[in-house]
N, CA, C and O atoms as CSV, one atom per row, in Angstrom:
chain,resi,resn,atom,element,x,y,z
A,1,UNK,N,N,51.439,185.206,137.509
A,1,UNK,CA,C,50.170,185.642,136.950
A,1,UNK,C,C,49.060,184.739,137.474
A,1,UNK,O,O,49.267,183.533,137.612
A,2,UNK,N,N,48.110,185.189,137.713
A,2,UNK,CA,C,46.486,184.338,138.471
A,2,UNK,C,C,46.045,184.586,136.980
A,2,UNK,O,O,46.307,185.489,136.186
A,3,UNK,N,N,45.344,183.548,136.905
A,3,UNK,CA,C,44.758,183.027,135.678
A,3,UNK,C,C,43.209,182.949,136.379
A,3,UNK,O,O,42.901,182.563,137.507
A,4,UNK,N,N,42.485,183.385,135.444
A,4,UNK,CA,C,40.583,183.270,135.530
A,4,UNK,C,C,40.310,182.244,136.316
A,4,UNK,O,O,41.206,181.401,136.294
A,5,UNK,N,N,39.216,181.934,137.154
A,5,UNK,CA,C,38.990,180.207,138.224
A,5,UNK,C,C,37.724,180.381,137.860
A,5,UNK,O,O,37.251,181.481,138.144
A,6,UNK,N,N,36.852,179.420,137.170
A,6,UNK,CA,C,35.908,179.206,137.089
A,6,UNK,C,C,35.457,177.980,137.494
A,6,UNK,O,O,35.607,176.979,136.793
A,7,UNK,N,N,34.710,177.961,138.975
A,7,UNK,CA,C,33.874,176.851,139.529
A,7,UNK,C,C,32.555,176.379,139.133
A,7,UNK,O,O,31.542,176.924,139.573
A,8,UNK,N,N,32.506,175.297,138.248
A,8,UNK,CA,C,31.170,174.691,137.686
A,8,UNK,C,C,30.228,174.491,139.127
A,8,UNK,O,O,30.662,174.049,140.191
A,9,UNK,N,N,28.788,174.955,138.843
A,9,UNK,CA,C,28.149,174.539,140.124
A,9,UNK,C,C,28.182,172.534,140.606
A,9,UNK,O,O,27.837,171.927,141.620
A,10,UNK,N,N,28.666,172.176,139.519
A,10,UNK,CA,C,28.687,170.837,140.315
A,10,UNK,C,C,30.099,170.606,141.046
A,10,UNK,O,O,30.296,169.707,141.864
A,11,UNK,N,N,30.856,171.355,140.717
A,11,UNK,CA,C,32.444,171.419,141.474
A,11,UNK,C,C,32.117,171.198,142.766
A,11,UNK,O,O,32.260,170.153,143.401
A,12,UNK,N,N,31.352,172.977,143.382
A,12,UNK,CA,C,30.996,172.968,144.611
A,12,UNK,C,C,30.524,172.862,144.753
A,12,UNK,O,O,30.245,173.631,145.672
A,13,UNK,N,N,29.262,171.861,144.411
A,13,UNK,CA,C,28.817,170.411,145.106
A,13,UNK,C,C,29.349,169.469,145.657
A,13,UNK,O,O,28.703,168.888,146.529
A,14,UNK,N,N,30.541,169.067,145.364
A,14,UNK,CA,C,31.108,168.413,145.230
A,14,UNK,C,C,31.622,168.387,146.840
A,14,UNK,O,O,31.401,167.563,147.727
A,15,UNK,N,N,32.601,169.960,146.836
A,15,UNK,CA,C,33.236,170.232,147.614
A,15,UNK,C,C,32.192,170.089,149.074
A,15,UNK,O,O,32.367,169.306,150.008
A,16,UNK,N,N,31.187,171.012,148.931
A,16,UNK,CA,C,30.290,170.908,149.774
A,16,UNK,C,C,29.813,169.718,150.707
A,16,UNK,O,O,29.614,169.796,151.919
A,17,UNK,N,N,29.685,168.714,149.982
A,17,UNK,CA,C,29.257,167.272,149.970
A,17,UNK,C,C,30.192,167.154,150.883
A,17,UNK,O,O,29.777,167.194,152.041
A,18,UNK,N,N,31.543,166.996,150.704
A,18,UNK,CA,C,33.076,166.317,151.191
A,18,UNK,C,C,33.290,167.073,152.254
A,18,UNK,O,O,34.124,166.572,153.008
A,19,UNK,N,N,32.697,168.467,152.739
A,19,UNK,CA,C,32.771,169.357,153.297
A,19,UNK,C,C,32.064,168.328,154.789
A,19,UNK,O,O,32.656,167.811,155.736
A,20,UNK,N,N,30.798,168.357,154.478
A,20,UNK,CA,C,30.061,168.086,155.463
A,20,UNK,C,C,29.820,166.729,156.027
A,20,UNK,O,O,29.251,166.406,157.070
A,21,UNK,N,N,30.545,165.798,154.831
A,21,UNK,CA,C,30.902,164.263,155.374
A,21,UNK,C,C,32.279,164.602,156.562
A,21,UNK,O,O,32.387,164.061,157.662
A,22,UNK,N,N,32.996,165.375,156.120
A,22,UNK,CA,C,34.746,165.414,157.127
A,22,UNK,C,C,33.946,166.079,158.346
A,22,UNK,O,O,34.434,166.136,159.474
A,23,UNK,N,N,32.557,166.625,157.995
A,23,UNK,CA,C,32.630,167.699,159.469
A,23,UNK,C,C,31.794,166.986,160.002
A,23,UNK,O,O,31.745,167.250,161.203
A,24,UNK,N,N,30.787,165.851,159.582
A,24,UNK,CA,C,29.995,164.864,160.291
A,24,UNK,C,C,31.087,163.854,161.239
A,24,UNK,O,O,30.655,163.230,162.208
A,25,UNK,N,N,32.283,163.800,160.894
A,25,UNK,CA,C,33.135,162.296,161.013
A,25,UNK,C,C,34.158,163.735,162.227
A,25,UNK,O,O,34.708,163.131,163.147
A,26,UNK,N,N,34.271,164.409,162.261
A,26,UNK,CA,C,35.186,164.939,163.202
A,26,UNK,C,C,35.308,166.464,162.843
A,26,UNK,O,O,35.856,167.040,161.902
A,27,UNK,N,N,34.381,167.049,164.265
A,27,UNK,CA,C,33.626,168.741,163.601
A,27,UNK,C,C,35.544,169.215,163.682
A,27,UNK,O,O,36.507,168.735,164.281
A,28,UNK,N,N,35.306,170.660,162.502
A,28,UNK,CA,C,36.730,171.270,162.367
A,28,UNK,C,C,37.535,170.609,160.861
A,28,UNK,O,O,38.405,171.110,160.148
A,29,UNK,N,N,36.846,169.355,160.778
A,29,UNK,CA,C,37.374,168.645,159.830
A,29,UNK,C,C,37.181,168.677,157.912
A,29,UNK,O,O,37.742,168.258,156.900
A,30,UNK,N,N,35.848,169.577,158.395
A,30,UNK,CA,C,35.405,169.792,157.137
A,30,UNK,C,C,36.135,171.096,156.384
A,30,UNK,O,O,36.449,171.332,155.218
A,31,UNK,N,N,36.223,171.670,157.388
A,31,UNK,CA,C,37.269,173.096,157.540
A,31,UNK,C,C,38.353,173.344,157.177
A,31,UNK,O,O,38.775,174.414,156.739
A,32,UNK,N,N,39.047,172.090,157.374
A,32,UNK,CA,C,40.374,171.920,157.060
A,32,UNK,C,C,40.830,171.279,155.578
A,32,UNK,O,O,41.801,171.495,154.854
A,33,UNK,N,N,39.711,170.421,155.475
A,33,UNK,CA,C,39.636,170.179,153.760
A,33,UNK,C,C,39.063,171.642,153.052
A,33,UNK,O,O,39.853,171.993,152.176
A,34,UNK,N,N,38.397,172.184,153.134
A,34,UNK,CA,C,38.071,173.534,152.599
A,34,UNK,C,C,39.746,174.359,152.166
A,34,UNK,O,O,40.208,174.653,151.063
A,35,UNK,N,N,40.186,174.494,153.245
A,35,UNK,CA,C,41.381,175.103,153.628
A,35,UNK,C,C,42.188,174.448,152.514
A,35,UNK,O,O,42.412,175.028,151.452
A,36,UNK,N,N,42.605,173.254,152.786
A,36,UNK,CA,C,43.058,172.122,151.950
A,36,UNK,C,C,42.877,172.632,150.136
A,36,UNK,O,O,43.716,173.081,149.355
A,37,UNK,N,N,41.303,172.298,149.948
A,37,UNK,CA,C,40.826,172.420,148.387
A,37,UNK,C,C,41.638,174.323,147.902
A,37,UNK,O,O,42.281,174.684,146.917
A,38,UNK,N,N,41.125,175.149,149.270
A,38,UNK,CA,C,41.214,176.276,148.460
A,38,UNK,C,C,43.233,176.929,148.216
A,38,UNK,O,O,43.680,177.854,147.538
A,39,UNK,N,N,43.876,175.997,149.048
A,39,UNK,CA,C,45.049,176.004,148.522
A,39,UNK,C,C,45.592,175.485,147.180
A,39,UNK,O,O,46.340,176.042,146.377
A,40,UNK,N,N,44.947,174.122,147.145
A,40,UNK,CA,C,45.485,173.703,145.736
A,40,UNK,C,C,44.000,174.602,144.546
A,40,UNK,O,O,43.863,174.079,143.439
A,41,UNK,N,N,43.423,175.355,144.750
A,41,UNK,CA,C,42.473,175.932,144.051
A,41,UNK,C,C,43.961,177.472,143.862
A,41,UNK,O,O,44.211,177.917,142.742
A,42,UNK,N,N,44.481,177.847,144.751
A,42,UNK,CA,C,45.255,178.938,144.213
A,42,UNK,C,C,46.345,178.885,143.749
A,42,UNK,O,O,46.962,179.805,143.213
A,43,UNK,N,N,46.877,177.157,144.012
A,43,UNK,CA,C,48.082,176.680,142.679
A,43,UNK,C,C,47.700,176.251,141.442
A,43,UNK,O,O,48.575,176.138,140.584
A,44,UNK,N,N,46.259,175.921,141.108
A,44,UNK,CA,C,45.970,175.851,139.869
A,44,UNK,C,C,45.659,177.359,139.457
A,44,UNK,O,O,45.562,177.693,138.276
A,45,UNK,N,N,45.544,178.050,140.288
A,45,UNK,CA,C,45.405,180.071,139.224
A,45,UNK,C,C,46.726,180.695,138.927
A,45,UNK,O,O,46.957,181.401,137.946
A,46,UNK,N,N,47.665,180.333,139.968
A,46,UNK,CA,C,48.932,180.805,139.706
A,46,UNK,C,C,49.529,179.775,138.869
A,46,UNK,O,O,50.336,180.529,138.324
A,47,UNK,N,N,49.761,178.663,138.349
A,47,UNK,CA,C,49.841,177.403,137.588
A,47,UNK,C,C,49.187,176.639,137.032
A,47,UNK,O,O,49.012,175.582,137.639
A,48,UNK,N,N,48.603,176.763,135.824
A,48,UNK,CA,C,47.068,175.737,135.888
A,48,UNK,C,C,47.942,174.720,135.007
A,48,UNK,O,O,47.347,173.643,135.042
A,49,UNK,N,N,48.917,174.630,134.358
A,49,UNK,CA,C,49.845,174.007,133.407
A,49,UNK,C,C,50.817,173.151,133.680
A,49,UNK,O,O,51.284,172.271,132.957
A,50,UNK,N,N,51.220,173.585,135.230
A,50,UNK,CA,C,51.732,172.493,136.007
A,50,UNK,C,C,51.423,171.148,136.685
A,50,UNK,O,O,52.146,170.347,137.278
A,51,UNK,N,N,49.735,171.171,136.321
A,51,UNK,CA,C,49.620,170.019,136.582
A,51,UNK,C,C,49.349,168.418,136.064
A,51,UNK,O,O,48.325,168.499,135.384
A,52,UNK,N,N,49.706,167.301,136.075
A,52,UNK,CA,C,49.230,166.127,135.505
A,52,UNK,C,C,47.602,166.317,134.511
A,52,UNK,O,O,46.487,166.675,134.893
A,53,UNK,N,N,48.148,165.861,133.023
A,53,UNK,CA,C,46.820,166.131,132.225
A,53,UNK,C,C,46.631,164.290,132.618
A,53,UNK,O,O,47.570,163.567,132.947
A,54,UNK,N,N,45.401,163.913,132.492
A,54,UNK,CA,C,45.169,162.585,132.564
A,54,UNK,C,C,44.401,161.978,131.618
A,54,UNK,O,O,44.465,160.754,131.503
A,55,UNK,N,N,43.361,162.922,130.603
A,55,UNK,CA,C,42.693,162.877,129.950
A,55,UNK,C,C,42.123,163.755,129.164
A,55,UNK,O,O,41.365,164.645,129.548
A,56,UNK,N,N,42.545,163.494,127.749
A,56,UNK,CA,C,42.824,164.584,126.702
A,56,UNK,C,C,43.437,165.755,127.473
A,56,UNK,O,O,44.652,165.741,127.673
A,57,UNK,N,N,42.611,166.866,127.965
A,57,UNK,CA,C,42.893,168.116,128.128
A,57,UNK,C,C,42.733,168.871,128.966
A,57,UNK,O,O,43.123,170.031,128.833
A,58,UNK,N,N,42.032,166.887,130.536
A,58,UNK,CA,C,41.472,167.055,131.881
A,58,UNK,C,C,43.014,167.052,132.556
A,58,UNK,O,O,43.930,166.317,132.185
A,59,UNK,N,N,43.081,168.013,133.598
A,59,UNK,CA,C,43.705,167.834,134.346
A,59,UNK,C,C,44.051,167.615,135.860
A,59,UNK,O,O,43.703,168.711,136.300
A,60,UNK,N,N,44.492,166.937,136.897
A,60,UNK,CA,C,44.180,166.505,137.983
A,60,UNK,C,C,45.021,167.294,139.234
A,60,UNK,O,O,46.240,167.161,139.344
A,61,UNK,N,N,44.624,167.706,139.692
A,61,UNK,CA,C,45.357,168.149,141.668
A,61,UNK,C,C,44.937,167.225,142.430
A,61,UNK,O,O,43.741,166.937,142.444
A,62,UNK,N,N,45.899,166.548,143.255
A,62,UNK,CA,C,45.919,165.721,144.076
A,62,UNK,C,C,45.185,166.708,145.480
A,62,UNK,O,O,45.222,167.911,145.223
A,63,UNK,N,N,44.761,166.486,146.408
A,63,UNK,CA,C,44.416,167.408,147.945
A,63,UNK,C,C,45.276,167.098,148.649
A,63,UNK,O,O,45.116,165.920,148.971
A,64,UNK,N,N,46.270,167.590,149.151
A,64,UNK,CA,C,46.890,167.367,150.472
A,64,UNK,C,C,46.195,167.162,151.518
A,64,UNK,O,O,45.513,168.041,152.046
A,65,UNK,N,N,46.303,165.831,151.988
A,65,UNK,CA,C,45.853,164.990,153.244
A,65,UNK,C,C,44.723,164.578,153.176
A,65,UNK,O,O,44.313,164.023,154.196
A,66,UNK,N,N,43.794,164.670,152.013
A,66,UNK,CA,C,42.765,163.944,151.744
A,66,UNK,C,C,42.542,163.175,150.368
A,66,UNK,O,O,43.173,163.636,149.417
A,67,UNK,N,N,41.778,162.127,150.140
A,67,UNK,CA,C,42.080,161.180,149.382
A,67,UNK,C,C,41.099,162.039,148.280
A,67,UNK,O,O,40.287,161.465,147.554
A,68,UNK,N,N,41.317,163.527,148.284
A,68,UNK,CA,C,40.259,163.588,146.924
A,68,UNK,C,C,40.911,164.154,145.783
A,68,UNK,O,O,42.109,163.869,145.788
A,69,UNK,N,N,40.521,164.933,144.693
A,69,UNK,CA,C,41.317,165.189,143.207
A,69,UNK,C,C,40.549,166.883,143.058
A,69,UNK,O,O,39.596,167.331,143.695
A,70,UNK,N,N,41.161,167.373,142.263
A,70,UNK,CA,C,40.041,168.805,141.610
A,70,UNK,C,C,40.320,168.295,140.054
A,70,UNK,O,O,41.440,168.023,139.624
A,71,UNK,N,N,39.324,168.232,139.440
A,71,UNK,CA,C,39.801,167.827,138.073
A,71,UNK,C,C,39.395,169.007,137.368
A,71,UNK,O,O,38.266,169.443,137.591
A,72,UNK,N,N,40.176,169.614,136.514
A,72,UNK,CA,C,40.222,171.072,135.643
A,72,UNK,C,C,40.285,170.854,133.891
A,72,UNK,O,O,40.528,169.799,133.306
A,73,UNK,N,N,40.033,171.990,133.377
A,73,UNK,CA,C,40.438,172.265,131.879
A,73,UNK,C,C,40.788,173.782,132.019
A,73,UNK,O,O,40.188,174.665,132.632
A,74,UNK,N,N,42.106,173.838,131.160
A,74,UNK,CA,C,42.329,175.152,130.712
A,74,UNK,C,C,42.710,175.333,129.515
A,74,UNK,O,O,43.632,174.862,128.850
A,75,UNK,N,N,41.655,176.289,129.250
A,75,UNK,CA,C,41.134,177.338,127.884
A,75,UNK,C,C,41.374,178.469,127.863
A,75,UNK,O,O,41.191,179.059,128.928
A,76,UNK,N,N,41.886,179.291,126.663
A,76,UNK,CA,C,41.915,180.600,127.302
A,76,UNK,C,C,42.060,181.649,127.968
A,76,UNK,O,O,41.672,182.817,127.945
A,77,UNK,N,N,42.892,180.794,128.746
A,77,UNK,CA,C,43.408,181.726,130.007
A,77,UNK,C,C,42.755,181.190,131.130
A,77,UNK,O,O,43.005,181.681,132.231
A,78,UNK,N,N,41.971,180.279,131.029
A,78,UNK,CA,C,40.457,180.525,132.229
A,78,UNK,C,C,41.209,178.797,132.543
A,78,UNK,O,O,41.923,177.972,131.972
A,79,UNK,N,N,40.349,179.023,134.045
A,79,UNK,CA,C,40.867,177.299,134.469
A,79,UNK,C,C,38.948,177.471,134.324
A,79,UNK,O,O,38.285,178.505,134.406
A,80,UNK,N,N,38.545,176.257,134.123
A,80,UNK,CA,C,37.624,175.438,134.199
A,80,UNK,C,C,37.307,174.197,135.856
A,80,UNK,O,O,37.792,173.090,135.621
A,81,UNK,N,N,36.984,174.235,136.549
A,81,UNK,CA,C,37.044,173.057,137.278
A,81,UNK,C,C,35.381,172.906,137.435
A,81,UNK,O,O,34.445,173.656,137.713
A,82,UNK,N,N,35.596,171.266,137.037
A,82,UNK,CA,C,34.132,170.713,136.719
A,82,UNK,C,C,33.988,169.289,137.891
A,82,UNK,O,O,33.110,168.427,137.897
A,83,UNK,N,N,35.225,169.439,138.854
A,83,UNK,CA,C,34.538,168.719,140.007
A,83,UNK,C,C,35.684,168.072,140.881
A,83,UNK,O,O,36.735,167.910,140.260
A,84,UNK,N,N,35.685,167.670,142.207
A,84,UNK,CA,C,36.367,167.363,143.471
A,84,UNK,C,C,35.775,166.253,143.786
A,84,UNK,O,O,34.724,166.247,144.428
A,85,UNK,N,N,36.313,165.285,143.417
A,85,UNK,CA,C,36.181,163.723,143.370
A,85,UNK,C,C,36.777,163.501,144.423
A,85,UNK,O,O,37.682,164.183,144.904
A,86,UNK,N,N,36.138,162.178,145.003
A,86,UNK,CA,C,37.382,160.815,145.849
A,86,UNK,C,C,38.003,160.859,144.759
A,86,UNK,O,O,37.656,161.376,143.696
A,87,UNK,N,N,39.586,159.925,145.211
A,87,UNK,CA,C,40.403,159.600,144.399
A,87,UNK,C,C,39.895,158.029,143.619
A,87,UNK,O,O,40.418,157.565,142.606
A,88,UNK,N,N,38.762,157.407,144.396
A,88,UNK,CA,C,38.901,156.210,144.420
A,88,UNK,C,C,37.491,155.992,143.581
A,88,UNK,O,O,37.066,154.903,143.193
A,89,UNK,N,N,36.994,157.020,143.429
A,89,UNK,CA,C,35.518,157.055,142.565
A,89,UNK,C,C,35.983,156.632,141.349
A,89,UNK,O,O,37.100,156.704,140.838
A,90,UNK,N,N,34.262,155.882,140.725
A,90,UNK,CA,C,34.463,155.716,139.591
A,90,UNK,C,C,34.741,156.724,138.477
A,90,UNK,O,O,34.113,157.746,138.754
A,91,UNK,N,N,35.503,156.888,137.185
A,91,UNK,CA,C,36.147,157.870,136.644
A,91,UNK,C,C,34.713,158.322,135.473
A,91,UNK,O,O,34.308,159.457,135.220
A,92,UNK,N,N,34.370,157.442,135.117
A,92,UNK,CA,C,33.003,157.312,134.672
A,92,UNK,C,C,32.171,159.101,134.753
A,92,UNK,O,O,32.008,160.025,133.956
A,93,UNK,N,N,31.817,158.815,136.268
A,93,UNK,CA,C,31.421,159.908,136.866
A,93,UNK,C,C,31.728,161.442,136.482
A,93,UNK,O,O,30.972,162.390,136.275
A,94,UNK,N,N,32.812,161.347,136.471
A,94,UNK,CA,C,33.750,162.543,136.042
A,94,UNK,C,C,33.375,162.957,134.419
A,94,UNK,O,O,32.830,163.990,134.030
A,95,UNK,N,N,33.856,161.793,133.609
A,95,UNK,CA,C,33.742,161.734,132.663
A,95,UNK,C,C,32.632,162.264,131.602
A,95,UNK,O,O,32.699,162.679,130.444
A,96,UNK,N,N,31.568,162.057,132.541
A,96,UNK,CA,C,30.121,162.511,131.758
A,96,UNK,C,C,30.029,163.793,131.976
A,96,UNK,O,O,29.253,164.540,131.382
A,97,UNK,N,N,30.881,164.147,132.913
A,97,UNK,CA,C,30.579,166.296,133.359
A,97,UNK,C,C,31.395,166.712,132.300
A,97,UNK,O,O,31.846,167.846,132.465
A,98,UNK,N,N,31.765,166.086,131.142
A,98,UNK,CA,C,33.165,166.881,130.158
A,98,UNK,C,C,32.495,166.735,128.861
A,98,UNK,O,O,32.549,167.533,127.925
A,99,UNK,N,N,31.670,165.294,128.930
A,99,UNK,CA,C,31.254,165.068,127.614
A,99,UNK,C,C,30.166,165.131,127.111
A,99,UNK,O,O,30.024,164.887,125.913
């Protein structure tokens, strides 16, 4: 079952941002993180429950081959994702988009 995906506009900001730093640092590269995000974006619709909760009711996807996160809530059926962090950012950051 695909479950609802709802992208907060600061998500894909986010993504965007990370998009155009990988494609400044090596063109094709930004592309491939896209590729990257929107795979683990269709294992959290087909699974949003399978993944690591880290906080209360936030939950985290790692990116394959890049050091970043999608951090989610699911409600309702609906995934929530409220943003695509470095892994290495302050959590802070995150934190204030929930609360």
């Amino acid at each position: 079952m695909n479950y609802n995906l709802i992208i907060q506009p600061e998500a894909e900001h986010d993504i965007q941002n990370a998009f155009e730093w990988y494609e400044s640092q090596n063109p094709g590269l930004g592309s491939e993180f896209v590729r990257a995000v929107d795979a683990c974006l269709s294992g959290i619709g087909r699974q949003p429950l399978a993944y690591q909760v880290i906080y209360k009711h936030v939950r985290r996807v790692l990116i394959r081959r890049f050091p970043y996160v999608i951090l989610y809530v699911f409600e309702q059926n609906t995934v929530f994702v409220f943003a695509c962090f470095h892994a290495k950012r302050d959590p802070k950051q995150w934190l204030d988009r929930i609360e």
